[in-house]
VOLUM-456695 format. One record per atom (N, C-alpha, C, O, CB): residue number from 1; atom name; z negated, y negated, x negated. Coordinates in steps of 0.2 Angstrom, whole numbers, plus 5000, padded with zeros to 4 digits. Each point is the difference from the previous one (the first is absolute). Glycine has a CB too. Layout:
<nodes>
NODE  num  atome     w     v     u
NODE  NUM     CA     Z     Y     X
...
</nodes>
This chain:
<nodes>
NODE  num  atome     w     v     u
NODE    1      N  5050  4932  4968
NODE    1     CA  4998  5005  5004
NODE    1      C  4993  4999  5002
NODE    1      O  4996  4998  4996
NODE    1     CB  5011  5010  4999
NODE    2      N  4991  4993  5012
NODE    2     CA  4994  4999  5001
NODE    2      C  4999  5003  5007
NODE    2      O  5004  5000  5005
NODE    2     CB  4996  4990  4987
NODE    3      N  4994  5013  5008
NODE    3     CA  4997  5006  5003
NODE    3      C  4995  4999  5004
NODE    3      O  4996  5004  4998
NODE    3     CB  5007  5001  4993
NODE    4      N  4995  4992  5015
NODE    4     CA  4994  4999  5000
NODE    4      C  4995  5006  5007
NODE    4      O  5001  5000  5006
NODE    4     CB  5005  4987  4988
NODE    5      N  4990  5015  5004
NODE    5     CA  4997  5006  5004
NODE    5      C  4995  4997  5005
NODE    5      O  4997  4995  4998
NODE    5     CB  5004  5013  4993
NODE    6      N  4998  4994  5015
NODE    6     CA  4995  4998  5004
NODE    6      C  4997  5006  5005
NODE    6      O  5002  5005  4999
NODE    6     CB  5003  4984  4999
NODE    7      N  4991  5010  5007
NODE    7     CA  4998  5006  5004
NODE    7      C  4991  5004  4998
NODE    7      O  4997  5004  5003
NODE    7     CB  5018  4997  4997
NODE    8      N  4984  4995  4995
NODE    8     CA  4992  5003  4998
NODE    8      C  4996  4998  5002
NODE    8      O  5000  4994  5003
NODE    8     CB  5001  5008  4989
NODE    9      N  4995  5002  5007
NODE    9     CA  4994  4996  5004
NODE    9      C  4994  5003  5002
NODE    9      O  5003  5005  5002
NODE    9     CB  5006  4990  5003
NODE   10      N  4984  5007  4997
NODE   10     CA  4994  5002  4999
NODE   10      C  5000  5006  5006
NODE   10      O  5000  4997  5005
NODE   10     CB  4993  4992  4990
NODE   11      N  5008  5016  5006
NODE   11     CA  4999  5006  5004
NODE   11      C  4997  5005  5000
NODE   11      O  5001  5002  4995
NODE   11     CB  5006  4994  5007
NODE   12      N  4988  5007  5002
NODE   12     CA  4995  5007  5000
NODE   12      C  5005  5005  4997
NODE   12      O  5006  4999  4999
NODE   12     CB  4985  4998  5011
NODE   13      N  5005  5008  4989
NODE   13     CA  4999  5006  4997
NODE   13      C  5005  5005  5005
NODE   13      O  4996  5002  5004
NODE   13     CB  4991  4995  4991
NODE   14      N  5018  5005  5007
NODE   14     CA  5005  5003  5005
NODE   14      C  5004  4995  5001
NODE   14      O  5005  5002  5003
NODE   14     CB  4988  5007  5004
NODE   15      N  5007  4984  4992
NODE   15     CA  5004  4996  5003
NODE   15      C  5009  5001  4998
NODE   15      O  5002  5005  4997
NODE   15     CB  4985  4987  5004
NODE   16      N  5016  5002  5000
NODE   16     CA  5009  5001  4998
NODE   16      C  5001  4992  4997
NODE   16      O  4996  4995  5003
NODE   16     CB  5009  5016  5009
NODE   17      N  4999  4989  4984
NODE   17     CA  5001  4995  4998
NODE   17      C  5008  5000  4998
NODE   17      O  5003  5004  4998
NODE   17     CB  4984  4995  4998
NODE   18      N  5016  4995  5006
NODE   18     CA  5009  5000  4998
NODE   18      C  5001  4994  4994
NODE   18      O  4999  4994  5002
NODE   18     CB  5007  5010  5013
NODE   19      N  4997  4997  4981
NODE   19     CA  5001  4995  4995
NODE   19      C  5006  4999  4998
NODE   19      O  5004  5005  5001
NODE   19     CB  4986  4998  4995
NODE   20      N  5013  4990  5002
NODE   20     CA  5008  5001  5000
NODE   20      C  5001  4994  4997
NODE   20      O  4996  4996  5000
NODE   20     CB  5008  5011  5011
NODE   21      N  5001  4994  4987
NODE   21     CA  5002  4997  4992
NODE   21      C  5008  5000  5001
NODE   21      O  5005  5004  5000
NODE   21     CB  4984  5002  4992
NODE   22      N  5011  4985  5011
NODE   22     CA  5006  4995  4998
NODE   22      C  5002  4998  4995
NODE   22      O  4997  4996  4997
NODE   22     CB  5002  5001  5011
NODE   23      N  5010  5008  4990
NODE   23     CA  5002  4996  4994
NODE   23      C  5005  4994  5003
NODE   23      O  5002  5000  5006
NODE   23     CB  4996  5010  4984
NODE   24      N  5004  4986  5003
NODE   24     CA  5005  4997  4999
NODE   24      C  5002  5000  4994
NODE   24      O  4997  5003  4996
NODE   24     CB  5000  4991  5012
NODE   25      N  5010  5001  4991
NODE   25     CA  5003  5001  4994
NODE   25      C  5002  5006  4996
NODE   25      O  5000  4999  4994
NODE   25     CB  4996  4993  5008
NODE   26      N  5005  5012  5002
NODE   26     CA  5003  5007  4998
NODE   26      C  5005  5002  5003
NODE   26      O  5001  4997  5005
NODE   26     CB  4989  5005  4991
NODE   27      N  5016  5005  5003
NODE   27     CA  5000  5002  5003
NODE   27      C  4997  5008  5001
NODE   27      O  5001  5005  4997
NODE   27     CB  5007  4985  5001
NODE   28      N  4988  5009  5008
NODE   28     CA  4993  5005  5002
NODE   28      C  5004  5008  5000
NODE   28      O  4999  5005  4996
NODE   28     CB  4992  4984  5014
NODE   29      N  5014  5010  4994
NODE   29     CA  5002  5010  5000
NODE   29      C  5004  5001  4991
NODE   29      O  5004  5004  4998
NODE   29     CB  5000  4998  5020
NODE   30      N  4993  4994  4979
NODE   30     CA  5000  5002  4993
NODE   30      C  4994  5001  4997
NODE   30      O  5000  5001  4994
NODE   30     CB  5009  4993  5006
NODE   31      N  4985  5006  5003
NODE   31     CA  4995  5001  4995
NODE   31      C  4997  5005  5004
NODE   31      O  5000  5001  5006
NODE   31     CB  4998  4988  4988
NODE   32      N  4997  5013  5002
NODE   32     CA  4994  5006  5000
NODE   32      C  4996  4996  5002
NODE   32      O  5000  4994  4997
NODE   32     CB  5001  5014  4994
NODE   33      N  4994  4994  5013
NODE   33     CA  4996  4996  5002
NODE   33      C  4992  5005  5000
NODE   33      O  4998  5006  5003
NODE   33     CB  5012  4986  5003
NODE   34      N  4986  5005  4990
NODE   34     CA  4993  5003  5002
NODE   34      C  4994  4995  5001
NODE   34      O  5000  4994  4999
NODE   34     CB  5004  5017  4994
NODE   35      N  4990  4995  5010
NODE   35     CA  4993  4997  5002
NODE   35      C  4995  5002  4992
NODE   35      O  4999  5006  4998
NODE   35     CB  5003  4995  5018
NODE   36      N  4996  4994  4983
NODE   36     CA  4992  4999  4995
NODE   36      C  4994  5000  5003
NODE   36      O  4998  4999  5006
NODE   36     CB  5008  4996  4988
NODE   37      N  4990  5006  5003
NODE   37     CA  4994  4997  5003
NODE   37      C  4993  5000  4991
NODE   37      O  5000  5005  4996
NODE   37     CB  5004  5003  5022
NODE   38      N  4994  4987  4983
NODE   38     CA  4993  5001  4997
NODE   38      C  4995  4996  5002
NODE   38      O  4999  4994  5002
NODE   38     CB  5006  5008  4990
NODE   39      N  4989  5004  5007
NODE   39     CA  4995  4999  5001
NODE   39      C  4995  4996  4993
NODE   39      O  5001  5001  4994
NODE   39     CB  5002  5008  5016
NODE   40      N  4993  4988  4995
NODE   40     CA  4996  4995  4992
NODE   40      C  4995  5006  4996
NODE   40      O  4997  5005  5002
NODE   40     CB  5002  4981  5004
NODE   41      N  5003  5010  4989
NODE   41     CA  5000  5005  4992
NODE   41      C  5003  5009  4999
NODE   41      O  4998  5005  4998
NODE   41     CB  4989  4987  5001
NODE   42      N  5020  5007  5005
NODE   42     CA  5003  5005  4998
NODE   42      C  5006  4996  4999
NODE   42      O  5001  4994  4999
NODE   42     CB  4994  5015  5007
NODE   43      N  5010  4997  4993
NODE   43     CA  5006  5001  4996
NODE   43      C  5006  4997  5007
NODE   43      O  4998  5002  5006
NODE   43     CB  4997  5010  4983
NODE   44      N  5009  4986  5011
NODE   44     CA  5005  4998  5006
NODE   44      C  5003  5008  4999
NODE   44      O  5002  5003  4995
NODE   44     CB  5000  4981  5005
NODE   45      N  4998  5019  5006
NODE   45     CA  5002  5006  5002
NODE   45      C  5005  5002  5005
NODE   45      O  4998  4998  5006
NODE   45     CB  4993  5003  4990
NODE   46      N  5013  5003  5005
NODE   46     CA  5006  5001  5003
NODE   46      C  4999  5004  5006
NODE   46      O  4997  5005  5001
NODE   46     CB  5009  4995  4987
NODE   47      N  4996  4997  5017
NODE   47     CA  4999  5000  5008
NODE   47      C  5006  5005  5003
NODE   47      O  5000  5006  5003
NODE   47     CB  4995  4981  4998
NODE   48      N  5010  5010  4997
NODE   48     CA  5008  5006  5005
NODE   48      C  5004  4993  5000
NODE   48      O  5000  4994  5002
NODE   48     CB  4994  5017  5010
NODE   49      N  5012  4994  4985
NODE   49     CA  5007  4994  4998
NODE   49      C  5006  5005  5007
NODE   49      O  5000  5005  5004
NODE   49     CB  4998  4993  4976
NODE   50      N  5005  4998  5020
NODE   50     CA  5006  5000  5003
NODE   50      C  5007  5001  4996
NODE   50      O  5000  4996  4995
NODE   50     CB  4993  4999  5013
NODE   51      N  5012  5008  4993
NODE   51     CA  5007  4999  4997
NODE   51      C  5005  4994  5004
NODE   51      O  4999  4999  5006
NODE   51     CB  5000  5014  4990
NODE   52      N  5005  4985  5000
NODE   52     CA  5005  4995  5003
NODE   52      C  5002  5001  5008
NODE   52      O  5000  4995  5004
NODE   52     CB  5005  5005  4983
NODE   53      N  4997  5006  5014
NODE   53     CA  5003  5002  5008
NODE   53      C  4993  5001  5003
NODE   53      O  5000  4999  5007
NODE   53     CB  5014  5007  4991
NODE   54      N  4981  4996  5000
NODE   54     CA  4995  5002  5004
NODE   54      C  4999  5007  5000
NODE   54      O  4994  5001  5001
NODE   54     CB  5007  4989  5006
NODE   55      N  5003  5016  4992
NODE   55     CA  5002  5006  4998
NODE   55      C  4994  5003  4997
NODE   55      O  4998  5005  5003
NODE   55     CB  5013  4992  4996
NODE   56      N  4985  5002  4996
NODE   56     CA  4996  5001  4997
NODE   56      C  4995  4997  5000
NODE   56      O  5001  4994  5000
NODE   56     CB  5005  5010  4996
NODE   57      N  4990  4998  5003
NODE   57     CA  4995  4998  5001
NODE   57      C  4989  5003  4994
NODE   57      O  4998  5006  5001
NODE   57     CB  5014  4993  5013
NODE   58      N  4986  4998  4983
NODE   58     CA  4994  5004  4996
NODE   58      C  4992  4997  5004
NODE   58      O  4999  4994  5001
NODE   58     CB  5009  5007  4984
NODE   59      N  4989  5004  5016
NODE   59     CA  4993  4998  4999
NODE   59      C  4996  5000  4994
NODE   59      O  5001  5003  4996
NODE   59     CB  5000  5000  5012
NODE   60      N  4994  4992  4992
NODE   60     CA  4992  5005  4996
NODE   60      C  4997  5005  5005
NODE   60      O  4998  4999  5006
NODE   60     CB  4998  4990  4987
NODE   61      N  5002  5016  5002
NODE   61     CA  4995  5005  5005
NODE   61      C  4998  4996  5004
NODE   61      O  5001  5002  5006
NODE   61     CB  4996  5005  4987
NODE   62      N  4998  4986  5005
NODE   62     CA  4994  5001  5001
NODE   62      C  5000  4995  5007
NODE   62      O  4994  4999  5003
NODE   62     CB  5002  5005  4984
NODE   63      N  5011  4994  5016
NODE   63     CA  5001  5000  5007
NODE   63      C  5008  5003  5003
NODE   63      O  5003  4997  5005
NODE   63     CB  4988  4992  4993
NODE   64      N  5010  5017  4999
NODE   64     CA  5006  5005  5004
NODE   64      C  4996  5001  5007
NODE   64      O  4994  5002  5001
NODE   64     CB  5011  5007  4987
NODE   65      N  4999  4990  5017
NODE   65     CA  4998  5003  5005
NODE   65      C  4996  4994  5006
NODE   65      O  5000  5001  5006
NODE   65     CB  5000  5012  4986
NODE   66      N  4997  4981  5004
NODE   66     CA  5000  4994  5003
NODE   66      C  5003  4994  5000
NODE   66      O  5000  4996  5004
NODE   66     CB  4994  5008  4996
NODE   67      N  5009  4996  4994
NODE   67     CA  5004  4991  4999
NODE   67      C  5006  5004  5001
NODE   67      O  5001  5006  4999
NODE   67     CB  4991  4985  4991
NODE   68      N  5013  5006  5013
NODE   68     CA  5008  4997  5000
NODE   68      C  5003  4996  4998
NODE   68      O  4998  4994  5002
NODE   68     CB  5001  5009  5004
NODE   69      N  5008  4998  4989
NODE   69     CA  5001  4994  4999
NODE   69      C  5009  5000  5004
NODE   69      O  5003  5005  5002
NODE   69     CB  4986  4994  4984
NODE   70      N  5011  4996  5015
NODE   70     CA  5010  4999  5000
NODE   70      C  5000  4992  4998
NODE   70      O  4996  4996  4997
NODE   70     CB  5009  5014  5017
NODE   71      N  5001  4990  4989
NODE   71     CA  5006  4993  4998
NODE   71      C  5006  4998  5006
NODE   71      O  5003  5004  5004
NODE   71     CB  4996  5001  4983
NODE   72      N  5000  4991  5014
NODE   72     CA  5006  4998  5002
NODE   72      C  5003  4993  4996
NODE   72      O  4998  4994  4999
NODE   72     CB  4997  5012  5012
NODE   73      N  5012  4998  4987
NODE   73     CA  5003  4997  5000
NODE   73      C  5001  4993  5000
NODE   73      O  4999  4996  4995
NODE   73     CB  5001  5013  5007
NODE   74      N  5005  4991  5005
NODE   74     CA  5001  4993  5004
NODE   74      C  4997  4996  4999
NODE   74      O  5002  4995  4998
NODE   74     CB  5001  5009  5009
NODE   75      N  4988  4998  4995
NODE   75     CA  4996  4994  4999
NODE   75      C  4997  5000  4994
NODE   75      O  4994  4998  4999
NODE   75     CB  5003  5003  5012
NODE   76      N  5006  5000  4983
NODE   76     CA  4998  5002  4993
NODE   76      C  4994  5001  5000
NODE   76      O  4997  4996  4996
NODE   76     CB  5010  4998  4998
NODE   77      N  4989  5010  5010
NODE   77     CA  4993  5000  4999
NODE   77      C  4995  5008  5000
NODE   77      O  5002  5003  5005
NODE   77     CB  5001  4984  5002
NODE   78      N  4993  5015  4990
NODE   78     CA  4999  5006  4998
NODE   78      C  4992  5000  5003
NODE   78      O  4996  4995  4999
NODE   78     CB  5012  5005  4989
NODE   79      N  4992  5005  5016
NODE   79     CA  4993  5000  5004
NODE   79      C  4995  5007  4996
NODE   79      O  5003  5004  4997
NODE   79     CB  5004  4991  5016
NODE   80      N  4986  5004  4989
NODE   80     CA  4998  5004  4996
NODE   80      C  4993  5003  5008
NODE   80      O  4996  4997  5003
NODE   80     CB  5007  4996  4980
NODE   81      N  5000  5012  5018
NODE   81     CA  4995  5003  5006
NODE   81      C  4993  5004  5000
NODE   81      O  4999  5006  4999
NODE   81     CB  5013  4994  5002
NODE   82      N  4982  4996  4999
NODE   82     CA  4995  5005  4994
NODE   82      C  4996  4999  5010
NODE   82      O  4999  4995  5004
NODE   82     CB  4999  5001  4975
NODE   83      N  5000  5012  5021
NODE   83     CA  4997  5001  5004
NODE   83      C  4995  5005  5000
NODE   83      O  5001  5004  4996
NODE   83     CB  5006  4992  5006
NODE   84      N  4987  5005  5001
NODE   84     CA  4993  5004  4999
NODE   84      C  4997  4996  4995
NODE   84      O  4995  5003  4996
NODE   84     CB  5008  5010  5006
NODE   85      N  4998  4980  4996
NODE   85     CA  4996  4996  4994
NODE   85      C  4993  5003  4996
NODE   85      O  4995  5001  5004
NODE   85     CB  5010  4989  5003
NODE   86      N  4994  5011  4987
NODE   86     CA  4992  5003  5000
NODE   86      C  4998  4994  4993
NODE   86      O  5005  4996  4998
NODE   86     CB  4996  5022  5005
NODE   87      N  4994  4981  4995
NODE   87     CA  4996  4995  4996
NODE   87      C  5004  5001  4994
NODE   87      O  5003  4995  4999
NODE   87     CB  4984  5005  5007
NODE   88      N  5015  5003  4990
NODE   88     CA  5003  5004  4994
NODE   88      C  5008  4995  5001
NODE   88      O  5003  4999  4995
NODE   88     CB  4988  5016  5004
NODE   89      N  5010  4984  5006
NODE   89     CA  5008  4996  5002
NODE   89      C  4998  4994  4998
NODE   89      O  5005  4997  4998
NODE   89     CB  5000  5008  5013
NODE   90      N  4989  4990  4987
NODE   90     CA  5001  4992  5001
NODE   90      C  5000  4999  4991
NODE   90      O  4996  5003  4996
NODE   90     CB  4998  4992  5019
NODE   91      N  5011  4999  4986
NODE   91     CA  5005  4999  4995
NODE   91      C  5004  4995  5000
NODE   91      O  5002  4998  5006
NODE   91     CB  4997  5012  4994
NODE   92      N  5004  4985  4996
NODE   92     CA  5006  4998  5000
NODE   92      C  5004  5004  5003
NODE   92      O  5001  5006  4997
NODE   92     CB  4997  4988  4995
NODE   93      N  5007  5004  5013
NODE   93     CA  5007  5004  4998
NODE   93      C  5006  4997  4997
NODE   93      O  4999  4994  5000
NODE   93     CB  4998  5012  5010
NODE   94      N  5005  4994  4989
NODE   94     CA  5006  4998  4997
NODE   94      C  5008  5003  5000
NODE   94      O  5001  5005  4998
NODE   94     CB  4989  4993  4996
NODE   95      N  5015  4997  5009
NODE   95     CA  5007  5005  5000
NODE   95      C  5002  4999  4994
NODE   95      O  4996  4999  4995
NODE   95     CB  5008  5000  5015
NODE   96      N  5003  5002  4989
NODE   96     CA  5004  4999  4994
NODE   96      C  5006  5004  4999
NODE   96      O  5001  5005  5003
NODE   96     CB  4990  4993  4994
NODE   97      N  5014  5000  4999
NODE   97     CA  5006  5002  5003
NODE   97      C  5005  5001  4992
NODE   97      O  4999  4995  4996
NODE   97     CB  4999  4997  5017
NODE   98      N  5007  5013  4984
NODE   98     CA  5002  5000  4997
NODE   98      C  5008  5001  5001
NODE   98      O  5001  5004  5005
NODE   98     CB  4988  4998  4990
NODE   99      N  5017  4995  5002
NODE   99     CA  5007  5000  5002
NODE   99      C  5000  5007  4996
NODE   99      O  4997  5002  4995
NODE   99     CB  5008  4983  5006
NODE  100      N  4999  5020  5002
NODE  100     CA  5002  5007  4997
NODE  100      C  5006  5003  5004
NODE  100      O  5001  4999  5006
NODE  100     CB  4987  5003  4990
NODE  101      N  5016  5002  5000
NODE  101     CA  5009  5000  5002
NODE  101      C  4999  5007  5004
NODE  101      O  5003  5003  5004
NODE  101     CB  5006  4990  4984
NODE  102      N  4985  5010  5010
NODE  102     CA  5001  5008  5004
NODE  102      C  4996  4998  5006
NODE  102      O  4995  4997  5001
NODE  102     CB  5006  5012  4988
NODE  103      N  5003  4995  5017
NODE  103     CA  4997  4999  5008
NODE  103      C  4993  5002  5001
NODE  103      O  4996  4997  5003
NODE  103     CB  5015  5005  5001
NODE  104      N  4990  5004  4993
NODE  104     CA  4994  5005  5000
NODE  104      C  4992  4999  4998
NODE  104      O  4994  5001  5003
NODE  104     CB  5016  5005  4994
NODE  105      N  4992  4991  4998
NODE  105     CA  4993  4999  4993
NODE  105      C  4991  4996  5006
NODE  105      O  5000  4996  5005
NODE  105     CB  5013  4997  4979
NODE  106      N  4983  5010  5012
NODE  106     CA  4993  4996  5004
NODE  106      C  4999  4998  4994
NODE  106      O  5004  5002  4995
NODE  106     CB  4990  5005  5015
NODE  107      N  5001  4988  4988
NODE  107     CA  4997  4998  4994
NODE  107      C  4992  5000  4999
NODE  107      O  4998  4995  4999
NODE  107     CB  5012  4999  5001
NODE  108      N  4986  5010  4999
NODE  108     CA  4994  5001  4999
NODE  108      C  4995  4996  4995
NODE  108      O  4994  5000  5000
NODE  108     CB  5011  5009  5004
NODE  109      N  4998  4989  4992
NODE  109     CA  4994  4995  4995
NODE  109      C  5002  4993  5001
NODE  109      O  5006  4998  5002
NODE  109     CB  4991  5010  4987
NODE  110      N  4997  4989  5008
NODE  110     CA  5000  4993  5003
NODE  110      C  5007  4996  4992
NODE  110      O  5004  4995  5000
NODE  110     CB  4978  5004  5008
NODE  111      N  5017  5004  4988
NODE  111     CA  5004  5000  4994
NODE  111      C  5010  4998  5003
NODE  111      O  5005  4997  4998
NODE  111     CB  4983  5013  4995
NODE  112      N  5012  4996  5012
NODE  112     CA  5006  5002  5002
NODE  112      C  5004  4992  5004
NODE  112      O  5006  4999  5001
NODE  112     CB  4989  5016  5001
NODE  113      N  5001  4982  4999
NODE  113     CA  5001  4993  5007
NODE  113      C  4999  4994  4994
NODE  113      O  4997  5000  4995
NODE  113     CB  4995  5006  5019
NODE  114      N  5012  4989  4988
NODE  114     CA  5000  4994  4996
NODE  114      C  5000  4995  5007
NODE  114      O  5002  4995  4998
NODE  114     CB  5006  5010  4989
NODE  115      N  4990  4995  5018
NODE  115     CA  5001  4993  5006
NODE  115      C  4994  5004  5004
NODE  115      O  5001  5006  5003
NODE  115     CB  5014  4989  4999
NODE  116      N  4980  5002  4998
NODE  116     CA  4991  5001  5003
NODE  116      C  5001  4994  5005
NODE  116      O  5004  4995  4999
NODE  116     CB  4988  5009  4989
NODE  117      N  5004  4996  5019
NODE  117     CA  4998  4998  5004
NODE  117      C  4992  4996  4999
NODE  117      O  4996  5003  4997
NODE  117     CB  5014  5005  5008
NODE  118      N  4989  4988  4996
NODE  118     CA  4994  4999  4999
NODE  118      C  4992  5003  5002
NODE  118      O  4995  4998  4999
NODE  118     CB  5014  4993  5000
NODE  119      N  4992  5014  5005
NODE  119     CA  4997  5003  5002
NODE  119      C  4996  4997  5009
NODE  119      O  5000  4994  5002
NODE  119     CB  4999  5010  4983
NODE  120      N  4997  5002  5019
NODE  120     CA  4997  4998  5004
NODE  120      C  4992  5005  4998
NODE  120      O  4999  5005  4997
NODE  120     CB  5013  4990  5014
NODE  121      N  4986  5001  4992
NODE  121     CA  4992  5006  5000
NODE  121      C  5000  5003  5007
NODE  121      O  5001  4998  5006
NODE  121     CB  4990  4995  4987
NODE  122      N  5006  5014  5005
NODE  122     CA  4997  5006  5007
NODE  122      C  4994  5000  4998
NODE  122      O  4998  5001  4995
NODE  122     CB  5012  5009  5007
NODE  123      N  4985  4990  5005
NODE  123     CA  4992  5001  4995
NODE  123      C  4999  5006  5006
NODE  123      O  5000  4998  5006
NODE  123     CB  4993  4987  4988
NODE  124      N  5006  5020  5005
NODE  124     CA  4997  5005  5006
NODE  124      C  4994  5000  5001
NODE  124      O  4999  4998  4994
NODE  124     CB  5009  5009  5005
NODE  125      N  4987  4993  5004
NODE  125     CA  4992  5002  5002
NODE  125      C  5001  5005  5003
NODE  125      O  5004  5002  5004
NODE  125     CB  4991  4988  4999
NODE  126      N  4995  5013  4993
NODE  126     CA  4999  5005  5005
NODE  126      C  4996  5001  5005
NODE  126      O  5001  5005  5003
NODE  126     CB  5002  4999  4991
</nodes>
């Protein structure tokens, strides 16, 4: 299985950033898929996961209402929509993906996921 994220990259303070994360070797509308992110000398911290069909969907508070996440399918590829960027956003981000039989389920800790992407970096300026 292998995951690889791309789309980061250095943008001001209101800006928009789209990040997306090609798998392989899986079968994708079988997994959960979520976004990570850590910032240096913190804890790797939970962004907004997606469910298998795309149906459900979780944020973190602490970007409800600017980031988006979905999936497609077809293209096994999991996009992460972060927009109004503020300095407190840069970070690794990181996808990641767990196989699970219920359609529904989001997965919120990094504990929950066993197939990580190697990450991209977002650096926002103010």
């Amino acid at each position: 299985v292998q995951l690889q994220a791309s789309g980061g990259g250095l943008v001001q303070a209101g800006g928009s950033l789209r990040l997306s994360c090609a798998a392989s070797g899986l079968t994708f509308s079988r997994y959960v898929l979520g976004w990570f992110r850590q910032a240096p000398g913190k804890e790797r911290e939970f962004v907004a996961a997606i469910s298998r069909g795309g149906s459900s969907t979780d944020y973190a508070e602490s970007v409800k209402g600017r980031f988006t996440i979905s999936r497609d399918n077809d293209k096994k590829t999991v996009y992460l929509q972060m927009n109004s960027l503020e300095p407190e956003d840069t970070a690794v981000y990181y996808c990641a993906a767990r196989g699970n039989q219920v359609m529904r389920i989001v997965l919120t800790t990094p504990d929950d996921y066993n197939y990580w992407g190697q990450g991209t970096q977002v650096t926002v300026s103010s």
